[in-house]
N, CA and C atoms as an extended XYZ file, in Angstrom:
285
Properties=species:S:1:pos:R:3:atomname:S:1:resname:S:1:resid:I:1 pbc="F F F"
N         7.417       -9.226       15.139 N   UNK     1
C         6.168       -9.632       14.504 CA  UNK     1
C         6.523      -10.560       13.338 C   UNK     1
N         5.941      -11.932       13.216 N   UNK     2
C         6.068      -12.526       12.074 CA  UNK     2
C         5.507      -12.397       10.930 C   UNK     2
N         5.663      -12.952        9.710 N   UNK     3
C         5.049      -12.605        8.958 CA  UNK     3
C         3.054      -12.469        8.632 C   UNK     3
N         2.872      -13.750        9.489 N   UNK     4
C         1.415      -13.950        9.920 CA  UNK     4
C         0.392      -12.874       10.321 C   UNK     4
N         1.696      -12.645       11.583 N   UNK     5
C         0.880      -11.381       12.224 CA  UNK     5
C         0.835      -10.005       11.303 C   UNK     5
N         1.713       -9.908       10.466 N   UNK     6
C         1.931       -8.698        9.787 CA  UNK     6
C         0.830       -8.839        8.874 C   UNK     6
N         0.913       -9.522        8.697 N   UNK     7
C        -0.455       -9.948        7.287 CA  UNK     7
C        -1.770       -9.531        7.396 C   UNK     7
N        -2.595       -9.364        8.716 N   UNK     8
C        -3.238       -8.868        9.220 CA  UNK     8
C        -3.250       -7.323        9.286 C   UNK     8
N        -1.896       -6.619        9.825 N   UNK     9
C        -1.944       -5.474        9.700 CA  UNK     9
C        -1.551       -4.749        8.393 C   UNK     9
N        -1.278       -5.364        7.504 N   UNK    10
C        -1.396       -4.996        5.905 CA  UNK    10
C        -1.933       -4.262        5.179 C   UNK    10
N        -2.249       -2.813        4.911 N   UNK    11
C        -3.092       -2.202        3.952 CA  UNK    11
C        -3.833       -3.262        3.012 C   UNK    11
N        -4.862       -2.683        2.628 N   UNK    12
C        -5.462       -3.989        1.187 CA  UNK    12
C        -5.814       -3.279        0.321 C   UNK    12
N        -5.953       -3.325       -0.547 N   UNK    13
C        -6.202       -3.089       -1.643 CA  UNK    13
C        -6.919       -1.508       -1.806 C   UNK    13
N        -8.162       -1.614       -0.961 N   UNK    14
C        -8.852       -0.232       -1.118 CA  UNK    14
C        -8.091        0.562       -0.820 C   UNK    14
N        -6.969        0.487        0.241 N   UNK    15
C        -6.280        1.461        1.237 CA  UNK    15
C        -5.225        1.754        0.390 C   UNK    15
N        -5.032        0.931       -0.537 N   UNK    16
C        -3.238        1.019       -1.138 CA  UNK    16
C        -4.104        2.365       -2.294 C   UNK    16
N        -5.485        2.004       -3.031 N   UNK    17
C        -6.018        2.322       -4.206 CA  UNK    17
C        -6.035        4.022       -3.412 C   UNK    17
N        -6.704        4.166       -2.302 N   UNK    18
C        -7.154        5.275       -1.615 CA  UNK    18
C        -6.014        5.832       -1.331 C   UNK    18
N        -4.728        5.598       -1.738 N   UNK    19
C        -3.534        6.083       -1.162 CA  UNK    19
C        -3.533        7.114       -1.791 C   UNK    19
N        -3.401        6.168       -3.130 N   UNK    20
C        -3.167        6.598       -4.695 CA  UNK    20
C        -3.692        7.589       -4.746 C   UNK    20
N        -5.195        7.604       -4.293 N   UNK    21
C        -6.469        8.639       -5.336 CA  UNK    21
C        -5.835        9.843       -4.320 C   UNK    21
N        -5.554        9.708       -3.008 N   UNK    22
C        -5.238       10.915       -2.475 CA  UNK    22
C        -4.250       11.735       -2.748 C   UNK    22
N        -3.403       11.108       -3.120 N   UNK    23
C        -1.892       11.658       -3.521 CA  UNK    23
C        -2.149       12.475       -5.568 C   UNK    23
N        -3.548       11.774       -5.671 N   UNK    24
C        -3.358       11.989       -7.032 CA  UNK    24
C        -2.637       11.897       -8.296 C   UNK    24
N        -2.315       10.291       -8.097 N   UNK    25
C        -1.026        9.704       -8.567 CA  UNK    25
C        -1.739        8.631       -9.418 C   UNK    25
N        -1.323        8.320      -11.031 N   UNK    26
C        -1.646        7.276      -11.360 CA  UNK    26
C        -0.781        6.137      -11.160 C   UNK    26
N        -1.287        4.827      -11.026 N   UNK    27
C        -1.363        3.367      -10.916 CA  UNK    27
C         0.253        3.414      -11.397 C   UNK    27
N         0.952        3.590      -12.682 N   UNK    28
C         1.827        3.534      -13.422 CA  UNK    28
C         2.633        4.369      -12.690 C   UNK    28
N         2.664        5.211      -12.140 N   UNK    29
C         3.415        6.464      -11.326 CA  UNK    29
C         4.021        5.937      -10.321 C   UNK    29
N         3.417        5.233       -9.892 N   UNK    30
C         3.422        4.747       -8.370 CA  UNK    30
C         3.804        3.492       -8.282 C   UNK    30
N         3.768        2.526       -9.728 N   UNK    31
C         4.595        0.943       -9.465 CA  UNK    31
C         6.111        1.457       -9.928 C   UNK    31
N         6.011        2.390      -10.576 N   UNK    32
C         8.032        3.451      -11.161 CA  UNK    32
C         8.485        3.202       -9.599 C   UNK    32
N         7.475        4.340       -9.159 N   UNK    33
C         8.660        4.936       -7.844 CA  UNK    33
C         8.635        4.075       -6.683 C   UNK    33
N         7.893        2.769       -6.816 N   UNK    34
C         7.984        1.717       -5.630 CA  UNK    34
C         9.097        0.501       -6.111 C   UNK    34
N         9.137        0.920       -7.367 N   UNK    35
C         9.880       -0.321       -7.916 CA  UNK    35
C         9.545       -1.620       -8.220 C   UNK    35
N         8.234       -1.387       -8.390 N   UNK    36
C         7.461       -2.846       -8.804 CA  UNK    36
C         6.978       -3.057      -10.152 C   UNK    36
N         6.476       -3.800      -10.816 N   UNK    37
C         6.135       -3.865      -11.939 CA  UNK    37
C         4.486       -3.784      -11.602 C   UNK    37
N         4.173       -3.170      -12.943 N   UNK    38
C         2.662       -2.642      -12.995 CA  UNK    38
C         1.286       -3.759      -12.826 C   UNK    38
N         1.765       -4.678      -13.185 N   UNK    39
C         0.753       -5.573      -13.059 CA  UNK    39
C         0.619       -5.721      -11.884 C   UNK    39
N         1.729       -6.055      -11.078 N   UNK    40
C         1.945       -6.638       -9.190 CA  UNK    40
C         1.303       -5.203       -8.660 C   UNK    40
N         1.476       -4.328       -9.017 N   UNK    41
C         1.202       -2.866       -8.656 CA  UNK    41
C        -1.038       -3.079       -8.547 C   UNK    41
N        -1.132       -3.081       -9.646 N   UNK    42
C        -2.231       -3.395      -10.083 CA  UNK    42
C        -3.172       -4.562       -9.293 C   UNK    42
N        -2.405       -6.122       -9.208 N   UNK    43
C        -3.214       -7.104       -8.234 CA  UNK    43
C        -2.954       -6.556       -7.220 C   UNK    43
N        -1.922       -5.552       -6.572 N   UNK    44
C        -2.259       -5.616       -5.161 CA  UNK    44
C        -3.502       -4.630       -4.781 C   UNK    44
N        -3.732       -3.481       -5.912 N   UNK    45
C        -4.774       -2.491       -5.788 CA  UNK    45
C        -6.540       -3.632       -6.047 C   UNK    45
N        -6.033       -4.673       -6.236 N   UNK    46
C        -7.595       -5.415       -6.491 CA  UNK    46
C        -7.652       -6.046       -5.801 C   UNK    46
N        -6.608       -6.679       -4.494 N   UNK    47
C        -7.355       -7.299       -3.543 CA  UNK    47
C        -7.749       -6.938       -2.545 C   UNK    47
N        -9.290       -7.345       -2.264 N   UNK    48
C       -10.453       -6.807       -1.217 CA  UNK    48
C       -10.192       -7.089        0.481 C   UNK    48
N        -9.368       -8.355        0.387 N   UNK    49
C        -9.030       -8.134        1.644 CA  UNK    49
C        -7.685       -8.874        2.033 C   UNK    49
N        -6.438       -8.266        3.102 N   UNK    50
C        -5.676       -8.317        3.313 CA  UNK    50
C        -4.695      -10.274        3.759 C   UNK    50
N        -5.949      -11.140        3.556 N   UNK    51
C        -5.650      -12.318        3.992 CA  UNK    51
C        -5.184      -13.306        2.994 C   UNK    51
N        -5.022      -12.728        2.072 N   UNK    52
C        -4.756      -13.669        1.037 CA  UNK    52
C        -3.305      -12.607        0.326 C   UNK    52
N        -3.063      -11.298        0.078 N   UNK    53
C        -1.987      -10.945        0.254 CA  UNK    53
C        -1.140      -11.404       -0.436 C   UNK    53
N        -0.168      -12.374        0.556 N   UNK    54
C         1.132      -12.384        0.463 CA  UNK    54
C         0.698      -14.486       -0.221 C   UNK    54
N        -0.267      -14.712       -0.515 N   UNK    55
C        -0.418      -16.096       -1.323 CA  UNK    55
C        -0.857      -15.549       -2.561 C   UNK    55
N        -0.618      -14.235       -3.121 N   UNK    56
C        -0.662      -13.695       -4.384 CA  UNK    56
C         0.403      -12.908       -4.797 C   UNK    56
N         0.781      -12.300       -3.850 N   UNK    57
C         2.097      -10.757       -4.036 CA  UNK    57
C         3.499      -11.581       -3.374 C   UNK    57
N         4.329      -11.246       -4.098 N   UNK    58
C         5.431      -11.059       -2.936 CA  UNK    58
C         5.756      -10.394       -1.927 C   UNK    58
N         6.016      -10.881       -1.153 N   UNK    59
C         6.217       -9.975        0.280 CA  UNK    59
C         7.222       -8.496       -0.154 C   UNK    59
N         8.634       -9.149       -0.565 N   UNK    60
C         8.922       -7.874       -0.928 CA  UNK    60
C         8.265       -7.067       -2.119 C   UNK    60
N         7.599       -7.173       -2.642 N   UNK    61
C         6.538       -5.877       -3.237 CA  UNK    61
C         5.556       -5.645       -2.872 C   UNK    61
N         4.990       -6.081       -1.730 N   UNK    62
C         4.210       -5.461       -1.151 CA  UNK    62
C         5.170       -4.086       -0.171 C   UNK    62
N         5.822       -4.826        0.245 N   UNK    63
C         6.841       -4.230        1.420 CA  UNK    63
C         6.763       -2.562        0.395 C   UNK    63
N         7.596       -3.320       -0.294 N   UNK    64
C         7.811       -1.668       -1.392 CA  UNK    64
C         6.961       -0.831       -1.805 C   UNK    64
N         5.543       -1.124       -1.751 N   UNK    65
C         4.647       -0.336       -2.219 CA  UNK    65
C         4.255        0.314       -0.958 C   UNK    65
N         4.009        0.111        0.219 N   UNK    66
C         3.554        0.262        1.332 CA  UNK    66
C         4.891        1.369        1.758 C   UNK    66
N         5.995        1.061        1.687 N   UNK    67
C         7.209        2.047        2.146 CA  UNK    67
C         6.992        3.075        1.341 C   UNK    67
N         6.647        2.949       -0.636 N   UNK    68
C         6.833        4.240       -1.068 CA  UNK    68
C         5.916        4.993       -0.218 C   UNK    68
N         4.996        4.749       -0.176 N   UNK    69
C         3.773        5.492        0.367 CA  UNK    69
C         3.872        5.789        1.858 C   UNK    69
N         4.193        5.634        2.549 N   UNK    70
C         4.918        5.629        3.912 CA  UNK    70
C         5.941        7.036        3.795 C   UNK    70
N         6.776        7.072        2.697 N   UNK    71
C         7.769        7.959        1.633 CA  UNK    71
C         7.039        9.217        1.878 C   UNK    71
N         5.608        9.358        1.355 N   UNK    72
C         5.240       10.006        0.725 CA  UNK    72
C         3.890       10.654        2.045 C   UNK    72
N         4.142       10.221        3.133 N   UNK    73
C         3.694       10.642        4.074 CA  UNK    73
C         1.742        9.926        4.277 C   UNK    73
N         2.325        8.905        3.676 N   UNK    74
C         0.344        8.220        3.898 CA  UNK    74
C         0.958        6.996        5.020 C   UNK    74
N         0.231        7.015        6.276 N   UNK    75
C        -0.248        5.765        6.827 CA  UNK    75
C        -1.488        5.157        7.046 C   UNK    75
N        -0.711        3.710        7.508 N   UNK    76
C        -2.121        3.195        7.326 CA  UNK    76
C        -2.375        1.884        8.520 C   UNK    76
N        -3.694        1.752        8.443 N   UNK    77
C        -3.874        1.555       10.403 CA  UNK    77
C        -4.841        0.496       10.111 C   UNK    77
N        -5.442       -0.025       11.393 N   UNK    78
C        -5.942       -0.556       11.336 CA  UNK    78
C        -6.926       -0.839       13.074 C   UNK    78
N        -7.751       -0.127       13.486 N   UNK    79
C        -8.153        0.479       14.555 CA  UNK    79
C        -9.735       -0.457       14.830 C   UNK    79
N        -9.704       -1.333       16.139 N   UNK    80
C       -11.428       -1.859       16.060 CA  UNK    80
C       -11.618       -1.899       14.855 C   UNK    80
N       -11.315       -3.021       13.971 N   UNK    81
C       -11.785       -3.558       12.629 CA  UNK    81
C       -12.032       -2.372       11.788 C   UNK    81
N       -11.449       -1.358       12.107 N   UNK    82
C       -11.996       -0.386       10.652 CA  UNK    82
C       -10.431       -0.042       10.404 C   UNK    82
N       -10.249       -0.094        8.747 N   UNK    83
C        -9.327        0.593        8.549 CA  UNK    83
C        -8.783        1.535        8.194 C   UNK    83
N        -8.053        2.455        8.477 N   UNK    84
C        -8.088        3.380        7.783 CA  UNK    84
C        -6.575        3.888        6.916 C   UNK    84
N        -6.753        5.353        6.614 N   UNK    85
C        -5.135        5.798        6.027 CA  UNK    85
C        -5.141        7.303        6.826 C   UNK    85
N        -4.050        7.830        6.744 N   UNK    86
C        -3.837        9.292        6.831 CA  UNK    86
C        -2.654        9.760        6.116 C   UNK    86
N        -3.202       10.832        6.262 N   UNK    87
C        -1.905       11.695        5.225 CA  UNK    87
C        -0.919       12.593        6.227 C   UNK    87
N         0.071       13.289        6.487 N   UNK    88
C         0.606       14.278        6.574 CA  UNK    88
C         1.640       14.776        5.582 C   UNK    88
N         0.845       16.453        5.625 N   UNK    89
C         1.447       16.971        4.668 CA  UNK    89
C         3.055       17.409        4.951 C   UNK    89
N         3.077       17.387        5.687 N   UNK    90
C         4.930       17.380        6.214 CA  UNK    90
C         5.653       17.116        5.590 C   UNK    90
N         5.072       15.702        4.829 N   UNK    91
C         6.129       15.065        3.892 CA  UNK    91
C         5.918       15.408        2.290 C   UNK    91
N         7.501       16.187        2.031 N   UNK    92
C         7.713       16.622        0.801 CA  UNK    92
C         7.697       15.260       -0.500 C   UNK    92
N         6.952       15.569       -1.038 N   UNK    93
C         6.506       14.512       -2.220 CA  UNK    93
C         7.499       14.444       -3.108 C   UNK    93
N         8.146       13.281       -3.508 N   UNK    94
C         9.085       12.828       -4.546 CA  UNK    94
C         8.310       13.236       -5.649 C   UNK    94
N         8.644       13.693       -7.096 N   UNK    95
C         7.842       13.619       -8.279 CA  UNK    95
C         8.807       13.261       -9.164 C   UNK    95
């Protein structure tokens, strides 16, 4: 898959934010343990939709935010235009 196509299947913003609220993790918590800086952490939680992305973020911090959370047992989909996330609790949470 190139980058194009990946871009499309991308969490966005609500999904990255909805990660968060599920895990019950603040904003600052979560750019630490992805390794990003808070602001990049922050624009990627404000953009509305996944097409513009990577002409704002870097690819690798997006990459990283999407893996912690991946880490942490949240995926995220993208099914007949709706998107969604899931959790399994299986996965033991870093703190």
């Amino acid at each position: 898959m190139d980058k194009i196509e990946e871009t499309f299947s991308l969490p966005n913003g609500r999904q990255i934010r909805g990660a968060r609220a599920l895990l019950g993790f603040t904003q600052e918590f979560c750019a630490k343990k992805a390794g990003v800086s808070l602001s990049s952490y922050k624009r990627y939680e404000g953009m509305a939709d996944n097409e513009t992305i990577l002409l704002i973020i870097k690819y690798s911090t997006v990459i990283s935010i999407i893996d912690y959370f991946k880490s942490c047992g949240i995926e995220f989909g993208n099914s007949d235009q709706t998107l969604y996330l899931s959790f399994s609790q299986s996965k033991t949470v870093a703190i």
